[in-house]
Structure formats: C-alpha cells, structure tokens
C-alpha positions as CSV (number, residue, x, y, z in Angstrom):
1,X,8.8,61.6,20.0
2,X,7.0,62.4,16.5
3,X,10.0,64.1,14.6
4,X,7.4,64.6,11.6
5,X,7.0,63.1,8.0
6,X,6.4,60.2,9.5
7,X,9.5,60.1,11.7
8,X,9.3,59.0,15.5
9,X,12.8,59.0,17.6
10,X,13.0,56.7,20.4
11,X,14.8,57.2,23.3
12,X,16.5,54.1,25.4
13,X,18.2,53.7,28.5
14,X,21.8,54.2,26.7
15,X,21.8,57.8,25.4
16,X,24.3,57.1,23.3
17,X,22.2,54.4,21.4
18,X,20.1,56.0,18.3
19,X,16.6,54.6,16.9
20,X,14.3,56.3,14.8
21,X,11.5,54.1,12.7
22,X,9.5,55.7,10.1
23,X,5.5,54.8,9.7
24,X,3.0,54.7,6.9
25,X,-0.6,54.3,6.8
26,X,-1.6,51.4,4.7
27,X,-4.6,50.8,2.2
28,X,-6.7,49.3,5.3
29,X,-6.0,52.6,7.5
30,X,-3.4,50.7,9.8
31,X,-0.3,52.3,10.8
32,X,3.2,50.2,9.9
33,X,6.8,50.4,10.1
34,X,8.6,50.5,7.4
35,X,11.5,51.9,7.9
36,X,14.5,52.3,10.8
37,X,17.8,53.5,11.4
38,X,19.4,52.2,14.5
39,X,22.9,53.0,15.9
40,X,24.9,51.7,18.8
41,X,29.1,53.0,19.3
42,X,29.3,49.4,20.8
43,X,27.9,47.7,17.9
44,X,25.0,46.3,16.4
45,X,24.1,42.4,17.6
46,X,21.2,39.5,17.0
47,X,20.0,40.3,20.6
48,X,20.3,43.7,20.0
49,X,17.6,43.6,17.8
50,X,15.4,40.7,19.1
51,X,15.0,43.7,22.1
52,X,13.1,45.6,19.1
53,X,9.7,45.0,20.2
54,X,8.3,46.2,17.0
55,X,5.0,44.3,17.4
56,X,3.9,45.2,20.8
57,X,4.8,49.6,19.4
58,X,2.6,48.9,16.3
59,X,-0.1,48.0,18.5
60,X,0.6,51.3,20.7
61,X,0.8,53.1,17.5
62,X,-2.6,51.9,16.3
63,X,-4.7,53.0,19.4
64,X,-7.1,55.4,18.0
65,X,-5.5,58.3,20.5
66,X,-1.7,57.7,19.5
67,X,-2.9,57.3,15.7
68,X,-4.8,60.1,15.6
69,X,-1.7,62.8,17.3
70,X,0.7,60.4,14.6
71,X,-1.3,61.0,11.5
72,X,-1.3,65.4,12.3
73,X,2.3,64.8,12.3
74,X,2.3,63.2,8.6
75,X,2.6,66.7,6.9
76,X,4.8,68.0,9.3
77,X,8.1,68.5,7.7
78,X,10.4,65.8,8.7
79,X,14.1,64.9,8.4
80,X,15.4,65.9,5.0
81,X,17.9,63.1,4.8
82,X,20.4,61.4,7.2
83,X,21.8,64.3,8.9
84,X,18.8,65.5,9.6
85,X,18.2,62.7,11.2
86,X,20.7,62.5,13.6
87,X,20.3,66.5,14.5
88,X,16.9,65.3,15.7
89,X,17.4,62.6,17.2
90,X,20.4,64.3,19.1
91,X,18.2,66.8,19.9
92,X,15.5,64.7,21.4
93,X,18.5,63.1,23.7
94,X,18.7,66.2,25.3
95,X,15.7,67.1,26.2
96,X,13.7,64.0,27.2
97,X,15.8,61.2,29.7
98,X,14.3,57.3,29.2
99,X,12.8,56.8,32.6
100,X,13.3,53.3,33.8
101,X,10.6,51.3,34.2
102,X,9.5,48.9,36.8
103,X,8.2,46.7,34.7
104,X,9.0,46.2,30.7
105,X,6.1,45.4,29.0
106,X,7.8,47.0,25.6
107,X,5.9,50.0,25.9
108,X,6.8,53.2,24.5
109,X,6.0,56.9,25.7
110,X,4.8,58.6,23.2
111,X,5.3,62.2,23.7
112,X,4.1,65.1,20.9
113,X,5.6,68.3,20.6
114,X,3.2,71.0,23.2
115,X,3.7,74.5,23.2
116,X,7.6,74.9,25.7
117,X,6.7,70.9,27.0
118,X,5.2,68.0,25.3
119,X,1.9,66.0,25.2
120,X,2.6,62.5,26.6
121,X,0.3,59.7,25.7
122,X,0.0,57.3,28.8
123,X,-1.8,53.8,28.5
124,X,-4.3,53.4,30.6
125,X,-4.9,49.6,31.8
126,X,-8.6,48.1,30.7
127,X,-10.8,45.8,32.8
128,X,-9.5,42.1,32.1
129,X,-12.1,40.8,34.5
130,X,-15.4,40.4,32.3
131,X,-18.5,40.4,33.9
132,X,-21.7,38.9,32.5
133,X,-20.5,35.2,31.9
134,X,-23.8,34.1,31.5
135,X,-25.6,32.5,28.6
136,X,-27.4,34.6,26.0
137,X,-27.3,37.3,24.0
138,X,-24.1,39.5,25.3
139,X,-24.8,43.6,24.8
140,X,-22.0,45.6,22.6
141,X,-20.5,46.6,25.6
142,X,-19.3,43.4,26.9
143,X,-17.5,42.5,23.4
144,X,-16.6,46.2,23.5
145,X,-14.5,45.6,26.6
146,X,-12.9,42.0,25.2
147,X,-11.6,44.2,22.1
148,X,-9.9,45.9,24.5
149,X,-8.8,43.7,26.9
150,X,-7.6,41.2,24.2
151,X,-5.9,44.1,22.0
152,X,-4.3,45.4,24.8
153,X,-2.7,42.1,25.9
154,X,-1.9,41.0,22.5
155,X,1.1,43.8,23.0
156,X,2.3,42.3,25.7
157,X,1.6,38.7,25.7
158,X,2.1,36.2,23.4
159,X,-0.7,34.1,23.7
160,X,-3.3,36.5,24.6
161,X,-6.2,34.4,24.4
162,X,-4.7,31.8,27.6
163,X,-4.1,35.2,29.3
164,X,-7.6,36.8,28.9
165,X,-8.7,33.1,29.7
166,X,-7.1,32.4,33.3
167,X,-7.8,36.2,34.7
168,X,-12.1,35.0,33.6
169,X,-11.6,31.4,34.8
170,X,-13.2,30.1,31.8
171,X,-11.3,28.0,29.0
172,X,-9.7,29.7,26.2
173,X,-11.8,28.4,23.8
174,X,-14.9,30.7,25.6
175,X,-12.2,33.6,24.8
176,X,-12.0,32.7,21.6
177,X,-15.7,32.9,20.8
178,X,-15.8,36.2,22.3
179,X,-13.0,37.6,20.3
180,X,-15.1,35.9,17.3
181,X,-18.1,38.1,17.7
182,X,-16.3,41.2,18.7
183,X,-14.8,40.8,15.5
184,X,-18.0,40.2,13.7
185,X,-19.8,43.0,15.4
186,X,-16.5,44.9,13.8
187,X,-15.4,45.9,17.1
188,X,-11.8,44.2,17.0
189,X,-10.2,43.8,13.5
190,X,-7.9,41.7,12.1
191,X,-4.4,41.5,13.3
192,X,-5.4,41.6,17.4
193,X,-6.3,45.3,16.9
194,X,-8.8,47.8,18.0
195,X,-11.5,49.0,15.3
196,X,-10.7,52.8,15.6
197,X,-14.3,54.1,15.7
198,X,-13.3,58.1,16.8
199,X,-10.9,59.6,19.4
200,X,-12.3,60.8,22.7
201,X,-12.7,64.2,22.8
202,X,-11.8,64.5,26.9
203,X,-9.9,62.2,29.4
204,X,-13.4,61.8,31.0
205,X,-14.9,60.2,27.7
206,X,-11.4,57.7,27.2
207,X,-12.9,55.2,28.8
208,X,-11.2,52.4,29.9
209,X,-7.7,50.4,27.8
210,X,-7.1,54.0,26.1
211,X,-4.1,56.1,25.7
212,X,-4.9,59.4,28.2
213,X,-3.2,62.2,25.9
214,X,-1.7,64.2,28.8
215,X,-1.8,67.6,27.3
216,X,-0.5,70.5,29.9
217,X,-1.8,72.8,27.3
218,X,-5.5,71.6,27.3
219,X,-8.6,73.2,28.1
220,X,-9.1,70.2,30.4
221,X,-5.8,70.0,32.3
222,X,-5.8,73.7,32.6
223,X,-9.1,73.3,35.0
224,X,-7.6,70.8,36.9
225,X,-4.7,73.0,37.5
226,X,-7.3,75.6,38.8
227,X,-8.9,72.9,41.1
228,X,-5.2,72.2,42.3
229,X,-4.7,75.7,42.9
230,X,-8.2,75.9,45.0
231,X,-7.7,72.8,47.2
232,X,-10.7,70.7,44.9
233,X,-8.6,67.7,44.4
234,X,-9.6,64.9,46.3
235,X,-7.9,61.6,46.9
236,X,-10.6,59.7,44.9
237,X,-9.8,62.1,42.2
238,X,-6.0,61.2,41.6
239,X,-7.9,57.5,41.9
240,X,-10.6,57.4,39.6
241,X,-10.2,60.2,37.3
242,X,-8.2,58.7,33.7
243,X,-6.1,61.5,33.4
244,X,-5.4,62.3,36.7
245,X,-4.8,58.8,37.8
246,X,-2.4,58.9,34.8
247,X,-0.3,62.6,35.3
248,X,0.1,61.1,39.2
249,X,1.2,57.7,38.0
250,X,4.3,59.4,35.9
251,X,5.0,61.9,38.9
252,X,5.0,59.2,41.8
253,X,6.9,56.7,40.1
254,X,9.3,59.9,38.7
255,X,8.5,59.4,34.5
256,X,8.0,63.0,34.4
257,X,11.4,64.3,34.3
258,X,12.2,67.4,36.2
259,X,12.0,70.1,33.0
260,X,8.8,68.6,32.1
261,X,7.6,68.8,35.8
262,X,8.5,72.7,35.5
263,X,5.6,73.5,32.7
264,X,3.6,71.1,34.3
265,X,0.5,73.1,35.2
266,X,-0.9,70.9,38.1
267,X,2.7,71.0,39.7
268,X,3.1,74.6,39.2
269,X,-0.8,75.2,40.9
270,X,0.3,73.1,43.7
271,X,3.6,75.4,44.7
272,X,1.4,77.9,44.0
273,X,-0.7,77.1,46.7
274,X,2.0,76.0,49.0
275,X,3.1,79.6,48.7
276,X,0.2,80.7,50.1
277,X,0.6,82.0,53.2
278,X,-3.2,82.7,53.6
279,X,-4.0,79.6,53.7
280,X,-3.1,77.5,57.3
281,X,0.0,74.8,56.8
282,X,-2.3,72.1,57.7
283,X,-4.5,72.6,54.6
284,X,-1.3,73.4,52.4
285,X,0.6,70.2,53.1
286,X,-1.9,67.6,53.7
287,X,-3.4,68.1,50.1
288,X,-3.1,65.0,48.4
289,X,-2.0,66.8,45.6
290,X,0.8,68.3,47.3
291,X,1.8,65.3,49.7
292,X,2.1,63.1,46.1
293,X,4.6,66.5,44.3
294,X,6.8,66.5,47.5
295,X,7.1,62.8,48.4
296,X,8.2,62.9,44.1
297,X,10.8,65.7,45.2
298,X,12.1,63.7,48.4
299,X,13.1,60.2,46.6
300,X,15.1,62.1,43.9
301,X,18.5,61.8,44.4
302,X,20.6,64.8,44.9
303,X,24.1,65.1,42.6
304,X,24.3,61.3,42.4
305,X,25.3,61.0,45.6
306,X,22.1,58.7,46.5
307,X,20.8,61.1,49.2
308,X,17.3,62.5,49.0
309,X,16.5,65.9,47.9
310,X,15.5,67.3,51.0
311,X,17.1,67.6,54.2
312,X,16.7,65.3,57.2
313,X,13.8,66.3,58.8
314,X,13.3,69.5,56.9
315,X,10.8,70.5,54.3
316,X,11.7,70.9,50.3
C-alpha cells in the first residue's frame, strides 16, 4: 500500500515481518528502488532476502496504471522518519491480511488509499499466443501485443524470450526479432519494459496485459453495482469484462478480505437484491452474481475451526 513520499509497505504472509521500499523516478521517467527497511523478530538471513523479488515489483511498478496511482502519491506527505515508519506500516498490518496465493509469481497487490476501502490494482493476463505469423510487414498491433506479452513475462520468467517462444511454436530467435521492432517502433523500451504511452481512462479501454485499477469509488464500478442491483449481469460479463473478470477473480479465490468486501459496492448491490423480497427466489439466487458472493461466503472458514460459514444444508 502507497504510504506516500514515495513510501509503499508491503504486507507478507508473517505479520510480524516488516518491509517498506521507497521509489524514485529516474532521469528516463522509470520508477526504482532505492531504498528499504526490512524487519523480521526471527532474524534477517541470505534466503530471506533472495525471496525479495525486487525485479519482477519494479516491473509491476512500471505498468503505466500502477505508475500513474504511484506518482499522485509522490507529494503525499510520507513517513517523517523511522517511527513513522513503523506506525504505518503497523497500521497497514491491521487493516489489510496478505492473502495466500495459489501460485507465486512474485506479484504484489497494490492497493491505494479509496475513500473508507482502497483501490486495488489487479494484473490482468495478456494474449501470449500471437497471431499473424506470417511473412510481411506486421501492423502496430501485433508488436503492440509482444510488448506486452514479453514485459509481462520478463516479471515472472527468467528467460522470457524461450517462454514467449514455446507458447508461438517458433524459435526464440523469431521472438527476438519481434521484441527488436517493437522496440524500434518504441513500443517496448529498454530494460524488458512497457513504453508508457497514457493510462486508460476506463476498465473497458485497459486492454489486454494491464493493471485493472479496481476502484469501488469509481464512476464505472458504481454502474456495475447498479447493473448488480438490477439483475444486468450476465455470466459472459464476469467472463469478458477486464474489471469484472478481475473484482470476481479476487472474490472467488477470497483476495478480498472480508472488511474490504463490506464497502464493496457490487457485494453490497447483490445482498441488496437478495433482500428483495419482490423479486421471486429463483431469480435472487441463481444470479451469477450472487451464486459467485455466496459460494465466497460458504468456503470461508468459521472461528478456525475449518467448518464452512454456513450451515449444512442452510442458506448464509
């Protein structure tokens, strides 16, 4: 979470654990570490800090989404020295648990400050199967989508050139020439990163290999709370549509912890609606909206103890 001046506190698995790095914009517009203070009661070790991934978050941090909510942050008063430091870091442990994750890829969650809740930036996986193989001159689009396919593996492979090469079946060399003209049509720059060329202005106009900004004080997630409310949502919506496709990822696989969930907008429409008594059961509960909120509800465990949150058989 940005902490301002530059400060971002990281959350791990062991609460107890304390990391904040600090970032600066360099002469060429990239964003850098440059500072960290990390903490651990059972002390500090080598592996310990091989696990700091700090590569594969300066990539995150450079996605023109994430660096654009960073650099409004900048003049944002931060931590006045080392206590300060600590007060908000301790502070950020209390309000935001590190999901685990099914699969670490050394991603962070980046999560900004949002009216009682916070905006979470969520990645959103680009097309790693070109199309167009064929000879001849190549339109910007296709060297569009190998900037981002490349700059979005180079966080989380390390060679990935061979990647982007055996999910195309051609030899790496062919990826290599592609990365060579994106970067020449100054689509990818230097360092495996993405040319920021202007942040979308709606999860619509992302696109694909962005960071969705889940906002629940938007404009745009606001209507799609009204849509919830009215029954609009459809199955291909929570499918196809970036954000939403996103804000169901982090409830079904329970990254939205439950406070969150509570100022959540969509969540808050779909109880809404649930309480509706005007409308018949079987149009209440068979909303895919409201079957994906409730199965969330079910899995979580209950003081613990490992049982579900509902009761057998009965509804939440």
């Amino acid at each position: 979470m940005a902490a301002g001046g530059g400060w971002i506190s990281v959350a791990w698995s062991q609460p107890e654990r304390r990391l904040s790095l600090r970032i600066e914009e360099r002469e060429d517009g990239r964003l850098q570490i440059v500072e960290l203070m990390l903490a651990d009661p059972e002390g500090l070790s080598g592996a310990l800090l091989r696990d700091l991934q700090l590569g594969a978050w300066e990539a995150q941090m450079n996605s023109p989404e994430i660096a654009a909510a960073l650099r409004a942050q900048f003049d944002e008063r931060g931590p006045g020295d080392f206590y300060d430091l600590v007060h908000a870091h301790e502070t950020l442990a209390s309000e935001v648990q590190a999901a685990p994750m099914s699969v670490d890829d050394g991603a962070l969650e980046f999560r900004f400050p949002a009216g009682i809740s916070y905006a979470v930036a969520i990645p959103v996986e680009p097309v790693l199967k070109m199309g167009g193989h064929s000879s001849g001159k190549r339109p910007d689009e296709f060297y569009r989508a190998v900037a981002q396919a490349y700059s979005w593996l180079a966080g989380r492979e390390r060679r990935p050139a061979k990647e982007l090469a055996a999910i195309n079946d051609v030899p790496a060399s062919t990826v290599h020439r592609w990365v060579k003209e994106a970067r020449r049509r100054g689509l990818l720059g230097p360092g495996r990163r993405l040319v920021v060329g202007g942040t979308p202005g709606s999860a619509e106009a992302a696109g694909q290999g962005a960071q969705i900004i889940y906002d629940p004080t938007s404009a745009t997630v606001l209507e799609w709370a009204k849509r919830v409310r009215a029954g609009q949502v459809s199955e291909s919506d929570l499918a196809n549509d970036p954000l939403m496709r996103a804000w169901a990822a982090r409830i079904r696989t329970g990254a939205a912890p439950e406070l969150e969930q509570a100022f959540d907008p969509i969540v808050s429409a779909c109880f809404k609606r649930l309480q509706d008594s005007s409308i018949p059961g079987s149009e209440r509960y068979n909303d895919p909206v409201a079957r994906l909120v409730l199965d969330s509800i079910r899995s979580l465990p209950r003081d613990g103890s490992g049982e579900t949150g509902t009761e057998q058989g009965g509804e939440p």
